[in-house]
MARFI-469502 format. One record per residue (C-alpha): x, y, z. Coordinates in steps of 0.1 Angstrom, whole numbers, plus 5000, padded with zeros to 4 digits. Layout:
! residues N
XYZ ...
! end
This chain:
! residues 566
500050005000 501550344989 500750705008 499650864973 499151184990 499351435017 495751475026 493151595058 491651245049 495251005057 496950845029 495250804996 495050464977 494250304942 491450084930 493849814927 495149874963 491749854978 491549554955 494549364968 493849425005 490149285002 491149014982 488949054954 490049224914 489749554901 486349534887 485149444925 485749724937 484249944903 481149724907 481149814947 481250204934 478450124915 476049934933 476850124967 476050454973 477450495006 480650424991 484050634997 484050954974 487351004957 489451214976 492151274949 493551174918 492151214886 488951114867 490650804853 492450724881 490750864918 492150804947 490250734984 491150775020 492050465033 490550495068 486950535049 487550295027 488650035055 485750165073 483150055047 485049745040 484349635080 480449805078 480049585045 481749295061 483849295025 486949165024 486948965060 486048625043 487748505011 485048584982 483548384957 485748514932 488848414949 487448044958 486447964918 490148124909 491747884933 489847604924 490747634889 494047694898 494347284916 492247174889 494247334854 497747434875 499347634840 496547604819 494747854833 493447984799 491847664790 490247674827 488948044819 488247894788 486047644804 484447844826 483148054795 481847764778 479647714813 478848074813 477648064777 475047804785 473247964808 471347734831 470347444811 473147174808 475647004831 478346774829 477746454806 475246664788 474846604750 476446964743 479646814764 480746544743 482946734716 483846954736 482947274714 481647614726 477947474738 477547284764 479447184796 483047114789 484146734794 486246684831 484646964842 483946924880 480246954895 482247244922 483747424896 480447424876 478547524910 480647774920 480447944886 477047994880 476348074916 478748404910 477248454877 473648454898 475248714923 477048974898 476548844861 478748644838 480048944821 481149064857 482648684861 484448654831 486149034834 487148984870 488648634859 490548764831 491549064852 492848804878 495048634846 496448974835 497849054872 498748674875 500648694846 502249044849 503748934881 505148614864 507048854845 505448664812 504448844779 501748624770 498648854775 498749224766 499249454793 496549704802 499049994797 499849884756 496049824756 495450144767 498450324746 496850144714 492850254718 494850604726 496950614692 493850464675 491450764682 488150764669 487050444654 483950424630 481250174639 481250004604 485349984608 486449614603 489549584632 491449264625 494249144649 496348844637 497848714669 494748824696 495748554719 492348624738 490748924726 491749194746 493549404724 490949324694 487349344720 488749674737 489949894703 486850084691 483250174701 481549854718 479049804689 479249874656 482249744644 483349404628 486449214644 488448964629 491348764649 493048484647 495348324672 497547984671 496547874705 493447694705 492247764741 493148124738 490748174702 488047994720 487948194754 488548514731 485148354709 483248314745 484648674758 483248864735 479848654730 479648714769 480849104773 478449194745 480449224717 478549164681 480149094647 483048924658 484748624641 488048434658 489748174634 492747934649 495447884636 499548004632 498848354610 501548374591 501948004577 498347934579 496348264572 492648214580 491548544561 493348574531 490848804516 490349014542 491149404547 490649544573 490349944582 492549894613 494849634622 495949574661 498949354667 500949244698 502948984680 505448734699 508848884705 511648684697 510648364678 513448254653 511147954640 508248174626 508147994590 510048224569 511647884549 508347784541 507148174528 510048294508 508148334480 504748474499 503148744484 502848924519 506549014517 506349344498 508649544515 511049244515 511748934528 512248944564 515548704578 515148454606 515848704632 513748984621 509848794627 508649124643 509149254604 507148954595 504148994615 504149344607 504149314566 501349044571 499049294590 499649534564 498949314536 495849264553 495049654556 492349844529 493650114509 493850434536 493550154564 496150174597 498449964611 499349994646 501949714660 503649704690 507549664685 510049574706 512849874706 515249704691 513349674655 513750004651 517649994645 518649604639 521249634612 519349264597 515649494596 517049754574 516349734544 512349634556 512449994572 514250174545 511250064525 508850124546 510450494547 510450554515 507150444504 505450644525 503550334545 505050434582 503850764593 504550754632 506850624657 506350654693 508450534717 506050414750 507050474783 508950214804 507249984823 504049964796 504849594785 504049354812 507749154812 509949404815 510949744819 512049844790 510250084769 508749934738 507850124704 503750154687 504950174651 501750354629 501550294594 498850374569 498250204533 498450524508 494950534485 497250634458 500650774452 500251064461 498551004492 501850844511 503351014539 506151284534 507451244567 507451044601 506351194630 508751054658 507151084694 509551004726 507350904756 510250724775 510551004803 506550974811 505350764840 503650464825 500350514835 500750934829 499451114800 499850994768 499551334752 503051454743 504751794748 506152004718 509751854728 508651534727 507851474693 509551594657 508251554623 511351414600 511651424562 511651054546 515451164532 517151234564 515650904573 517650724546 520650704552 523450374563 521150284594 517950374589 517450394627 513950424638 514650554678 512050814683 514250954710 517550994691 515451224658 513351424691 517251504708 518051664670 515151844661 514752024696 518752064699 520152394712 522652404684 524152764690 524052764729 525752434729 528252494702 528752844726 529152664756 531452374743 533352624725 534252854753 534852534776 537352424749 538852754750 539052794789 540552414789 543252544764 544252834783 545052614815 546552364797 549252564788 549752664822 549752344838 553452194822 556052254848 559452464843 561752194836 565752224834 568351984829 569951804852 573251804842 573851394849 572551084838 569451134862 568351004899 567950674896 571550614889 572250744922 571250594954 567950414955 565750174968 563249934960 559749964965 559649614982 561849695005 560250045017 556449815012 557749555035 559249845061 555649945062 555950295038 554050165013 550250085012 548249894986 544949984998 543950204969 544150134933 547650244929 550150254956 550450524983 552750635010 551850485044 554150765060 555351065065 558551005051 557250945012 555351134992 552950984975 553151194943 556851154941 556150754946 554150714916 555850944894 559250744899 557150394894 555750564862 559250654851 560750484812 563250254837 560950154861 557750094829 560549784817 560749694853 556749644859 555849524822 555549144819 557148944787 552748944775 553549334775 551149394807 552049684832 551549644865 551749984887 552449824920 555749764906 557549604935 560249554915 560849894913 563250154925 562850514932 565750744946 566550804979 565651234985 564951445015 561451485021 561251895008 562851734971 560251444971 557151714976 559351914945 559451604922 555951514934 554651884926 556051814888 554751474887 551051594898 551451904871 552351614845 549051404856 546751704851 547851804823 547551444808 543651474819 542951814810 545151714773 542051404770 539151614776 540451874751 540551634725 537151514736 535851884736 537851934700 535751614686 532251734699 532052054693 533751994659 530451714653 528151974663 529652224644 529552074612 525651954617 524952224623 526252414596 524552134574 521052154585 520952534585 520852564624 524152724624 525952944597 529353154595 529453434616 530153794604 
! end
């Protein structure tokens, strides 16, 4: 439980919270708000997302008497959880099939036998059965079937799986998709079950196709939207892309959250398929496959709107797939989601929006790049002015053909003359000191030191002057100066000393000698060795300042945000 909020009331909490701590799902506690007038006023948040006092929401729970046993809910979610252990969709999937039926029927019943969408599923227990229709009696089996699947989503977002759509990519899809005519056809080739394809677009009105590989997950999907009301819409099985259910259909939208990562998609089987027309995708690239087969399957001035995993938008083995793309004019949007929106991991992931052209001269002229990886992931989906850039199709084509919302939104709102200032009068300031940082030097007049008197650093390590407790050695006394120390161990002589025959250089160089000196001409040499590290630093980042500024400089003078000065 989180303290959302300083507030008169106490802390503030979610739906969800109050969900988790009475034990029952999300749509619980919405149906509570409805059916219960006495129930907690929202005493924050937004309109989308209140927020109640916890101490009135605990006290209603304990008026109610909600949340002290474990509900009816909970019981039929455990119970199918002994009876189908992983196979929890074909349990929700069987529970549908009982939902569907409505009261007539029970197990052994003719409708039973084949085990199709009629009927009471075969092995399917008298408790599990009784417990189902006496929740659908209480609440309704739409009410049963959302708060089941609701109970899968959170199941399997804390599993860390990306087998069901997250409600966050749900919600950034029906977002992107706007306004959605009632006599659209929306087809989604991998809707697993249904609820990217049943919650895109106005409940009625509009015809949906899907099609899904997994047989359990096409028939709850079938049942789902029979029992949440949903008209007009037709679920095939089968694998999409080797076994396509609807060749002839085009649809005015097209949903997609295909699988991520699957090597083994068919592409041996479908070099020569038709769908390819942007090119062939390789083994690696099946994100490019799915995509190209929902757009062959999109009507002229239809969308496409496909969830990507990040990396598709720069893979050198895509290239060519998004070059094409580019420069027909299909993709018109790229927006980068924010992290946290797919349910596995925290990465962000990409909507890519592309639209079949009615005619030439219809296809887009540019891509409008939209970076929404510094929003919260359940914050607005709205972007800011320097969150988004609109890019010409050329300065898209070049060796890469890299995608990343966020590296085209950094260009287009780039400060080019207050960073080219700033870097250029850091270079200068960094020149100036260097200069002044080499030491006055003389010669010596004689070989040098270490043909004097000297000592080893083993011998002043074992006498206890020397310290290895920091990445290079130190002086443990007062006796040594530490400067002095590793100037000496850096010295030409003592380099041959502390390099092995492999040519590796070790500084602790124990094996090394350094001369024997009064203290006051160790801190000299030391105060020259010091001048001789800084100005080896200061002599990096000046050629590191020299490359940047000379990059921005020239990029600027090439796209017009910079020119020659007077």
């Amino acid at each position: 439980m989180t303290d959302k909020a300083a507030s008169p009331t106490g802390p503030l909490v979610s739906g969800s919270e109050i969900a988790r701590f009475a034990g029952v799902t999300r749509a619980a506690v919405s149906n509570w708000r409805r059916r219960y007038d006495d129930f907690p006023q929202p005493a924050g948040g937004g309109a989308h997302s209140p927020l109640f006092a916890l101490d009135e929401v605990r006290g209603w729970l304990d008026r109610q008497r909600k949340g002290q046993d474990v509900s009816d809910e909970v019981q039929l979610w455990q119970t199918l959880r002994s009876s189908y252990g992983d196979e929890m969709i074909r349990g929700l999937a069987d529970v549908a099939q009982v939902l569907s039926s409505g009261s007539s029927g029970s197990p052994g019943s003719p409708g039973s036998e084949d085990g199709g969408e009629g009927g009471i599923p075969d092995g399917l227990s008298e408790e599990v059965v009784r417990r189902v229709r006496a929740l659908a009696g209480d609440t309704s089996p739409r009410e049963v079937v959302t708060g089941l699947v609701e109970r899968l989503t959170d199941s399997v977002r804390r599993a860390g799986s990306d087998q069901i759509t997250s409600p966050r990519v749900v919600r950034a899809v029906c977002h992107f998709a706007g306004e959605v005519a009632s006599d659209a056809a929306i087809f989604d080739p991998a809707c697993g079950i249904g609820t990217l394809l049943l919650a895109v677009g106005p409940q009625r009105g509009p015809r949906r196709y899907g099609q899904e590989n997994d047989a359990d997950s096409a028939r709850f999907a079938r049942l789902r939207a029979q029992l949440t009301g949903r008209g007009g819409v037709e679920i095939m099985t089968g694998d999409s892309l080797r076994e396509d259910r609807l060749p002839e259909l085009k649809a005015d939208l097209v949903v997609c959250d295909p699988p991520v990562g699957i090597s083994d998609w068919g592409r041996e089987e479908l070099l020569l398929d038709s769908r390819w027309e942007l090119g062939t995708p390789s083994r690696a690239e099946g994100e490019l496959a799915w995509l190209q087969h929902a757009y062959a399957h999109t009507a002229p001035g239809g969308r496409v709107l496909m969830v990507m995993s990040a990396s598709v938008a720069y893979r050198k083995a895509g290239r060519r797939i998004r070059a094409e793309l580019v420069r027909r004019g299909v993709l018109t949007q790229v927006t980068a989601l924010p992290p946290g929106t797919a349910v596995s991991h925290a990465l962000p992931v990409h909507l890519w929006h592309l639209r079949r052209p009615l005619s030439p001269g219809d296809a887009a002229t540019s891509v409008r790049m939209v970076d929404l990886t510094s929003n919260d992931a359940d914050g607005p989906l709205e972007a800011r002015s320097d969150q988004c850039a609109e890019v010409a199709l050329i300065d898209l084509l070049n060796d890469t053909v890299d995608l990343t919302p966020g590296r085209h939104v950094l260009e287009t709102h780039r400060e080019y003359a207050a960073e080219y200032q700033s870097l250029r009068g850091e270079l200068a300031e960094q020149v100036r000191a260097l200069a002044e940082l080499l030491p006055a030097l003389t010669g010596a007049g004689n070989p040098g030191v270490l043909d004097g008197p000297s000592i080893s650093v083993a011998d002043l390590a074992r006498a206890g002057l020397v310290a290895y407790d920091t990445p290079e050695p130190s002086s443990a006394s007062d006796q040594l100066d530490t400067e002095f120390l590793r100037g000496f161990l850096r010295s030409a002589v003592n380099n041959r000393r502390s390099t092995s025959a492999s040519g590796t250089f070790r500084l602790d160089g124990k094996g090394a000698r350094i001369p024997q000196m009064d203290l006051e001409e160790q801190r000299r040499y030391g105060a020259a060795f010091r001048a001789l590290r800084e100005f080896e630093e200061r002599s990096r980042r000046v050629a590191e300042l020299s490359r940047e500024v000379t990059a921005l400089a020239r990029d600027g003078l090439g796209n017009g945000a910079l020119r020659p000065g007077d």
